[in-house]
Residue, then its C-alpha position, 0 to 999 in steps of 0.5 A: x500500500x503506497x502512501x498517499x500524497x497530501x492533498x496540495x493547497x491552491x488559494x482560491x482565485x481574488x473575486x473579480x470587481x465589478x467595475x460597475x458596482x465600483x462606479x455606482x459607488x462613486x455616485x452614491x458618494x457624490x450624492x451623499x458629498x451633495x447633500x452635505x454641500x447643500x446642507x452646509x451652504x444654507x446653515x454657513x449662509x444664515x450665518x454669514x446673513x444674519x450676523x451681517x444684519x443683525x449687528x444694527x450696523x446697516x441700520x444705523x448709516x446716516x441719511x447720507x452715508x459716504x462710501x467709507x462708511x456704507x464699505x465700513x458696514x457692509x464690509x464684514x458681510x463681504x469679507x465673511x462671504x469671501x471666506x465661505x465661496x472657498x470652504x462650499x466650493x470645496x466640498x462640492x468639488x470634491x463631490x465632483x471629482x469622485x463623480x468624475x472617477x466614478x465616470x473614469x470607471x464606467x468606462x470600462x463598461x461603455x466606452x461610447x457612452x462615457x467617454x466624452x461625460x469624463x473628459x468634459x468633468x475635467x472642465x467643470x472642475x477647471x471652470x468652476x474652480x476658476x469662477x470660485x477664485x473670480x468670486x472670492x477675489x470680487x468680494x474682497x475688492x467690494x468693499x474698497x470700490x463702494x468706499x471710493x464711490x463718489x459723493x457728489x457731483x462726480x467728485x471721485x470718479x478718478x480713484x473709482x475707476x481703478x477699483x472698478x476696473x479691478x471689478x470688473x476684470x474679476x467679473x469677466x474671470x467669474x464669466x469665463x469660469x461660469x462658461x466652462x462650468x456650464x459646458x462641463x455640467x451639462x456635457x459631463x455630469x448631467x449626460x453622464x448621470x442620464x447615461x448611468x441612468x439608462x445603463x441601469x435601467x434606473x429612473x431615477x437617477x435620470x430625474x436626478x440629473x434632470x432636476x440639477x439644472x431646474x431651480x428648487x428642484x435641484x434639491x431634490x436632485x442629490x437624493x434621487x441619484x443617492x436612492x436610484x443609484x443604491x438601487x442599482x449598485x445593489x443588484x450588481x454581484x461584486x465587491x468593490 
């Protein structure tokens, strides 16, 4: 009688990802990251808002107030916007970038149909990015433009004009941010939720990204991709 040889141990082959999966991840995450977005935009706004008037500083310019003293009331309200654009523009943009991922990997499942969506969130990133920086640059010049208005007469139009100038050099950047902004929502993340609406078979996911360009609405928008797109992810066999 032979001996018998030990069974020899083989590991068992990694479980594949579903790269699909993966994605509805990253959108679930982009929903969640807008929420918070939203949330946070509206609780730092009624604080920046209510502080500003509250303080009776606006109420107690006199009849005729000068520029320095309307810059003087009224700056601390540009100045505490000017530091809130950054920390919103953040959090949404994060939210954004995860999404873009989340594109980069759909992909590998339909190149037709995600290709051109994650190229064009590269430029909604750029653009809004861009008209951010616009922003917060054009706020914290309100105030020095409103002092060097003129009192009468059309005394001062000679020191305003370069703090206008200034002004509207930074509207023209918040413009052409703007501009990409809108490109890259509508061609990249708007056509690219619709496309993972319909690759899925998810409705709502598809309102959603409808719902993001319609006012009001677009509040609702986060949560219809959060519950179409757990929705969809769940019925997807993978791990991420």
């Amino acid at each position: 009688m032979g001996v018998q040889a030990p069974p020899v141990w083989t590991p068992m082959p990694p479980q594949k990802v579903e790269p699909g999966r993966s994605a509805l991840g990253r959108v679930v995450w982009f929903a969640v990251i807008s929420i918070i977005a939203t949330i946070a935009g509206w609780a730092l706004d009624f604080g920046v808002f209510s502080s500003s008037f509250f303080t009776g500083a606006l109420y107690n310019l006199p009849q005729n107030a000068t520029g320095s003293q309307v810059s003087a009331a009224m700056g601390p309200m540009f100045q505490d916007t000017a530091a809130l654009v950054p920390v919103i523009a953040a959090i949404q943009l994060t939210g954004v970038a995860v999404l873009a991922t989340g594109f980069r990997q759909l992909i590998k499942v339909d190149p037709a149909r995600f290709s051109l969506p994650s190229n064009l969130m590269v430029v909604l990133i750029a653009g809004a990015a861009i008209a951010a920086i616009g922003a917060v640059a054009l706020l914290n010049s309100l105030p020095n433009a409103i002092s060097q208005a003129p009192l009468s007469n059309g005394h001062g139009y000679l020191g305003l004009a370069p703090a206008f100038a200034n002004l509207l050099l930074y509207a023209v950047v918040i413009a052409i941010g703007g501009l990409l902004a809108l490109v890259g929502a509508i061609g990249g993340m708007i056509l690219g939720l619709w496309r993972v609406g319909s690759l899925y078979d998810e409705t709502m996911v598809k309102m959603g990204a409808i719902f993001l360009i319609i006012p009001l609405l677009n509040i609702l928008a986060p949560i219809l991709i959060l519950l179409g797109a757990s929705s969809a992810r769940g019925r997807l066999v993978g791990v991420h």
